[in-house]
Each structure stands twice: as C-alpha cells, then as structure tokens.
C-alpha positions, -999 to +999 in steps of 0.1 A: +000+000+000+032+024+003+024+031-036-002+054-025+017+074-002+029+108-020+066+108-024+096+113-047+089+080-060+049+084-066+054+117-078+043+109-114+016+089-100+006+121-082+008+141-113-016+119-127-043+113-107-042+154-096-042+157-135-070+139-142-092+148-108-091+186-122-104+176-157-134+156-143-137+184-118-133+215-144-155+194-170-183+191-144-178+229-140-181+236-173-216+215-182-233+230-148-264+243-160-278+251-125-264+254-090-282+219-079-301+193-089-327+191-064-320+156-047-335+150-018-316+134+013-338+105+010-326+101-029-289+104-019-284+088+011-287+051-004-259+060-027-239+067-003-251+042+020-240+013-008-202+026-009-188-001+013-155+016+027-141-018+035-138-024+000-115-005-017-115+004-057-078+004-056-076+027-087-079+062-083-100+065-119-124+042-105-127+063-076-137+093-091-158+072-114-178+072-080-176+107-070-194+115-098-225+102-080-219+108-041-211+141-046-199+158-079-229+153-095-251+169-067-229+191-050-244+226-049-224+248-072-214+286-060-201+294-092-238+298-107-247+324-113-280+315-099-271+306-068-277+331-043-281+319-010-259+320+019-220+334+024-206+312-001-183+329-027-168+312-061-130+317-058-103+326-079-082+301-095-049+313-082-069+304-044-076+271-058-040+261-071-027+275-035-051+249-023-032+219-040-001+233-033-009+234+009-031+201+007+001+180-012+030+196+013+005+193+042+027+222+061+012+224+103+013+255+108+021+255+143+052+257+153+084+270+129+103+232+127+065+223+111+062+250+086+095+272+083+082+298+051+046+290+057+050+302+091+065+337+079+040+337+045+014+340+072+031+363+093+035+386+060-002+383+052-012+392+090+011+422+087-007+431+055-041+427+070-034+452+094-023+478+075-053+473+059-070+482+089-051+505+102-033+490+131+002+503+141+035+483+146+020+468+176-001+445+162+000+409+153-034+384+149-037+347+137-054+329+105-080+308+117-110+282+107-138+309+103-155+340+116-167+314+146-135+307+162-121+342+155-150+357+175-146+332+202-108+340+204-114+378+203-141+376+233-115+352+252-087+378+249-119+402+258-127+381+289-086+383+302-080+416+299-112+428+320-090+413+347-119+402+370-127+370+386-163+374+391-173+361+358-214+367+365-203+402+364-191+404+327-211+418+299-209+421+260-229+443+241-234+435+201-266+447+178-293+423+174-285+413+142-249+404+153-239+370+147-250+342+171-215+332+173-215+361+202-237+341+223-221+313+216-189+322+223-201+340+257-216+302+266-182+288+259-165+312+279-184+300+307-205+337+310-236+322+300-259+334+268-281+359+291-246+381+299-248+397+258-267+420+260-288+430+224-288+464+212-316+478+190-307+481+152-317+515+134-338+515+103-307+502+081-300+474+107-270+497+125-268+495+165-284+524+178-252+541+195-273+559+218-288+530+227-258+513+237-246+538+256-275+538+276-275+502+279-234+509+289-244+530+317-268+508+333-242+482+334-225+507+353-246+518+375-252+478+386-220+474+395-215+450+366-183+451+336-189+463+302-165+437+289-167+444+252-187+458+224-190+436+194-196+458+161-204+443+131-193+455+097-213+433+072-245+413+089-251+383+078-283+390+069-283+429+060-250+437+053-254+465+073-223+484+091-228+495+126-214+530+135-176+521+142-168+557+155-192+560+177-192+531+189-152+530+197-159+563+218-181+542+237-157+515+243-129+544+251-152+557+281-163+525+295-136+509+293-148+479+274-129+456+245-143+470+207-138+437+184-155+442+149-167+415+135-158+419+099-158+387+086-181+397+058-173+433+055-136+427+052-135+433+015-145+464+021-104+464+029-093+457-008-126+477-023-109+502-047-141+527-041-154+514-007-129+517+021-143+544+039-171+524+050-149+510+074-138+541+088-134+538+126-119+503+120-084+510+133-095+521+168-110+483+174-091+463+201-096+428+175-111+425+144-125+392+124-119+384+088-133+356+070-110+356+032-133+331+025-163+355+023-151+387+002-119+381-008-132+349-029-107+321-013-116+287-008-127+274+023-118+279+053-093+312+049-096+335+081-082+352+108-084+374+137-060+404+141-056+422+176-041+462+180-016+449+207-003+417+198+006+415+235-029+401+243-023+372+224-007+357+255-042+347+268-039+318+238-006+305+250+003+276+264+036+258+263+048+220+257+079+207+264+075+183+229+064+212+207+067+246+220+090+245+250+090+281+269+128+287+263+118+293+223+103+323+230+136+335+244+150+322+215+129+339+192+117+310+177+087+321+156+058+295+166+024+302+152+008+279+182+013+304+207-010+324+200-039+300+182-067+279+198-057+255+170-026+232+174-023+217+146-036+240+115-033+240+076-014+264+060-047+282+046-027+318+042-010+302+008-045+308-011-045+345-002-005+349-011-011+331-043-044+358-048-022+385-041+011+380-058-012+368-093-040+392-089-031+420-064-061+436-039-074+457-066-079+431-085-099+411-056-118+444-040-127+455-080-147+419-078-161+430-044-174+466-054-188+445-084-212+424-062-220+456-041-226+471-074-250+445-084-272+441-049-278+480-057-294+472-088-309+440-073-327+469-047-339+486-078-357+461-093-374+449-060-386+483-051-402+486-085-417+454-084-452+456-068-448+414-063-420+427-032-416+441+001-379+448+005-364+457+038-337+479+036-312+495+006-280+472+006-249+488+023-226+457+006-241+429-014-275+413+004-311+419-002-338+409+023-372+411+005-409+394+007-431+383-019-466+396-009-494+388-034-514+415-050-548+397-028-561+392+004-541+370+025-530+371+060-494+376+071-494+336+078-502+325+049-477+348+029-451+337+057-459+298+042-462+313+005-426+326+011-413+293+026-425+273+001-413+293-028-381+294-010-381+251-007-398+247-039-365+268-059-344+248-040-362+216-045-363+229-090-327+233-086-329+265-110-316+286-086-309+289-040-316+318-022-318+323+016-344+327+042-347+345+072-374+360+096-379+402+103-402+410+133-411+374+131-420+374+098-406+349+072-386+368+047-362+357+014-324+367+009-301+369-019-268+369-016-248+380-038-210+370-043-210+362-078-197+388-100-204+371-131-245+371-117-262+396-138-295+417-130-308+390-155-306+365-131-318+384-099-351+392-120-357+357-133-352+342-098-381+369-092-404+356-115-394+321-106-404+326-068-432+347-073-442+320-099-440+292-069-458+312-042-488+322-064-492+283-072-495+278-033-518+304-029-538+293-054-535+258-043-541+272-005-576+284-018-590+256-041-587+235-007-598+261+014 
C-alpha cells in the first residue's frame, strides 16, 4: 500500500491522478447548468449508504468514477450564477491552485520546525491585514478556521484583559443582528448566553449608538463590567455596518474591549471605491476576517487580528515536545502560541497566491462589483409591486418578501414565502436564503457572484413569485 503514499517515487503517479481529478472536476464545471439538482436526502443517502469503505476500488479513476455520484454530480455549485443563498463565494483560480499546493506539502502551521516559510507567508499576510486596517507596529493576529472561532478567540482575549474573577459580572454588548456566534462564544466562555446583551438596530439594521450607551451606563450603574462591544461590519443578513466611531468612543469611556466582526465586510479592505465604510476600524481592540467570504478564497481562509499583539498571551500555552518556553527566548517564531488551534493548515497560501497573481485591486474591483449588483438587485425589487424589501443594501445582500397583490393574512404569505423558497431549492434552477424580520418569514439573496447579472436576480423573481402564487392558489382551491 506504500504506492499510494505521496513521495519522490509516486510523484508521477501524483501528477496523474491530480491531473485527471481537475479535468473531471473542471468538466463538471463547465456542463453546470444550475447550481443543484434538487436531490433530496432520502434520494442520496442510499448512494452513499451502498459505498462499502471496506472495499476499496484500488484505482484512483475508478474512484472518481464514483464521486461522480456521491457528490460531484449533486454538489451545490457557487459558481452559478444563480445561486444566491448563503455566504458562499466562487473563488479565484490562483486560491484554488494555493489549495493543492498546501493540501500536497501538508505544512502544520504550528510551530516554525513544522512550517519554516509557511510560518512567515502568514506572518507577512497578518502584517498586510493590518495595515489594511489601520493597526500600528503593535499589532500581530492569527489565520484561523472561520469567523466562529475568531469571534470566540477575540471575546476570550476580551474576557482576560477585563481582569476580574467574578465572571457573572461580565457583559458584551453587540446589535441584534450580530452573529449568534457572540452568544455562543459567551456560553463557551463560561458567561452564560443571558450576559450579551442585544442592542436595538436603526432602520438600516446599524446598532443604535445611543442606545448602547444607555445600555453601557446601566451596566454601570449595577455594578457589573462592560466587557466588550461587538460591532459588526457586514451582517449576515443585511449587510449593514454599525457605526464604528461611535461606537469605539463608547468602548474608550467604558472601558470595554471593541472587536468588529468583519468577517463579511472585510473586502471592504481591498474595495478600490469602498474603504471608507470602514472608517473607525483602526480604533478596534480585534477585528475578524473571514477571506473566505469577500476576498473569494476557498474554504476555510480567516483570521483574527488584535491592536496589541501582547494580548495574544491569553492563547498560550507551552509543551515541552512542541513549543517548550525557552523558544520564545530564543525567538523561535511558533504560530501555536498564540492559536486555539494546534495543529492547523497552511490556509494563508491561497491568499499569497491571490495577491502575488491578482493584487487587492484586483480582488476588491470583484467586491465593489457584487456591491454594485445588490444595488441594482434593490432597484428592481422596489419597483416590483410582487416585493416588500427591507432595507437598501450597504454591501451585497437583499432581504425582501413576496406579498401577493390579494387578500391574504401575514401567515399564509409567511408559508407562501417558505414554500417558494423550498420549492426553488427543490427545481434546482436557482438557491436563495431565508430569514425571519419582526417574526416574519422573509427571502435573501446573496450576492458574491460577480459574473450574476440583473438578469438572473429578475428571473429568480419571477421564478419565486411563480412558486408562491401556485401555493396560494392551491391554498384556496382547498380552502
């Protein structure tokens, strides 16, 4: 079996069967007509089910014979243009061929005698990132699995430096349309989900700053810690950007951490017209970005960066078999001290690779082009009479609401919505997003496609106002 281990020897074996899993994969690409095929899990499952893993194929052309039907063949594509449903961005190609480069030398990017350049690449690329921000020489951060874990690592550092034992006493504060990563990161941190406190949103889904400070006060005044202020630049749902500026004089006077969840938003750091959206940035104590998002890289590709690099001593912990304390006095540059993550992959290659073939004009131009296209995406719902839609994108997501032109109570256009929204999915012509506003069930695009058109945002109208006047009318005749 040592023939299928990747070494000097296999190496044309490896060239291969790489060769030949890109055709199949770049044919399959090229002869997507839609971004899924509709299969149900009930359809799929016994496919997979039959694969007996105790069996071997032996041949690596045999086994992508099968991945053609337990998952190329149904995967959901996010290089359709139709598809337009959650956070999921098509990437670049220089992203993918970083990808095969890290997956084949499987560099850990934890400690320097793992990783050696890889561990210095991503040092490079945090640098970058914070001069993208704004940080000063100070500051330092880590690449990460997602927007999740950098949140949770933020709110630990947050929880450290409020330098307080009474852990009942700690509060966060983040907008109600903040990411439920916040109170699930305040659970983990043993705080419980009751200490974040949720801040009103404004009419464009922004905190209400003088809400917060209210809110700030009282926390005060009850003897409790404002322990940080989580601002978002780019909710999930919205888009929206909550006042940074305002917000960081808040966290200034109270004495409270500012992290700024940017996981989204943080292409808004490459955007060639855009930028000053995230004006106030530079004054947050950690900031999350998720690569993976807007800066069109492959799964996972993150980080968290922090002001003071400093605090990234409330991740470190030392072992005598992998990072013994004496190589920080030798200056030994281990990534591991300050990550949750021991072993990690060396995920900053796709964004070097982006960078050095495209530059971040090049990826922000294709960021202000999806911006670009939710604005006309508001145009058209606004002057469709079929559509409620909630608020004028700030980046590139639309929440909107198909209400018919009759009678019909808010609970039956609720399961109109729904079932549009399941019936698309269930076509495979096109995936959008669902979410609820004051309790009311409400569609999303969006939109990190820059090859989707306005084409494709009206025919996905059509095609959902098409399903949910069907229901209606179906609603009725059994009514």
């Amino acid at each position: 079996m040592r023939s299928h281990l990747l070494n000097d020897a296999t190496a044309e074996s490896y060239r291969r069967a790489v060769t030949e899993g890109v055709a199949r994969v770049a044919d399959r690409l090229a002869a997507t007509r839609a971004p899924f095929t509709g299969v149900t899990p009930a359809e799929l499952a016994p496919v997979i089910d039959a694969v007996d893993l105790d069996r071997p194929l032996g041949d690596s052309s045999a086994a992508l014979d099968e991945l053609e039907s337990v998952y190329l063949r149904d995967a959901v594509y996010f290089h359709h243009p139709r598809y337009l449903g959650h956070l999921n961005c098509p990437v670049v190609i220089p992203a993918v061929l970083g990808e095969a480069v890290l997956s084949a030398v499987n560099s850990s990017l934890d400690t320097w005698d793992q990783s050696a350049g890889g561990t210095l690449i991503e040092r490079k690329l945090v640098d970058w990132t914070n001069g993208r921000i704004g940080f000063g020489p100070a500051a330092d951060g880590v690449f990460t699995s997602g927007g999740s874990q950098s949140n949770l690592q933020s709110l630990l550092l947050a929880r450290e430096e409020a330098k307080t034992d009474d852990l009942s006493k700690l509060r966060i504060f983040s907008s109600e349309c903040s990411h439920f990563s916040v109170q699930k990161s305040a659970a983990l941190l043993g705080l419980g989900q009751d200490a974040v406190v949720s801040v009103p949103v404004d009419r464009d889904k922004r905190m209400r700053s003088v809400v917060l400070a209210a809110e700030l006060e009282a926390c005060r005044a009850e003897g409790r810690v404002p322990m940080a202020i989580v601002a978002t630049a780019g909710t999930t749902d919205f888009g929206s950007i909550d006042p940074l500026p305002e917000i960081a004089a808040l966290a200034d006077e109270y004495g409270a951490w500012m992290h700024v969840d940017a996981a989204y938003g943080c292409g808004l750091l490459a955007s060639p017209t855009r930028r000053h959206l995230l004006a106030g940035i530079e004054r947050a104590d950690s900031v999350t970005v998720d690569f993976h998002k807007s800066f069109f890289q492959p799964v996972s590709s993150s980080a968290v960066l922090v002001r003071d690099g400093a605090t990234l001593r409330h991740a470190t912990y030392h072992a005598d078999y992998l990072n013994p304390a004496r190589t920080v006095v030798e200056r030994i540059p281990n990534q591991v001290d300050k990550s949750l993550q021991t072993t990690r992959r060396f995920d900053a290659l796709k964004l070097w690779m982006t960078l050095r073939v495209m530059g971040a004009d090049g990826v922000g131009q294709l960021f202000d082009e999806v911006c670009d296209l939710a604005a006309e995406g508001f145009a058209l719902l606004a002057a469709d009479p079929r559509y409620d839609v909630v608020v004028a994108p700030r980046l590139s997501t639309l929440v909107y609401r198909y209400v018919p032109a009759g009678a019909a109570s808010p609970e039956e256009i609720d399961r109109a919505n729904m079932h549009a929204r399941k019936a698309l999915f269930a076509s495979g012509e096109a995936v959008v997003a669902g979410t609820k506003v004051d309790g009311r069930q409400y569609l999303k695009f969006t939109l990190l496609n820059p090859e989707t058109t306005a084409a494709d945002i009206a025919a996905v109208l059509d095609l959902i106002a098409g399903h949910a006047e069907q229901y209606l009318g179906e609603t009725l005749v059994h009514a």
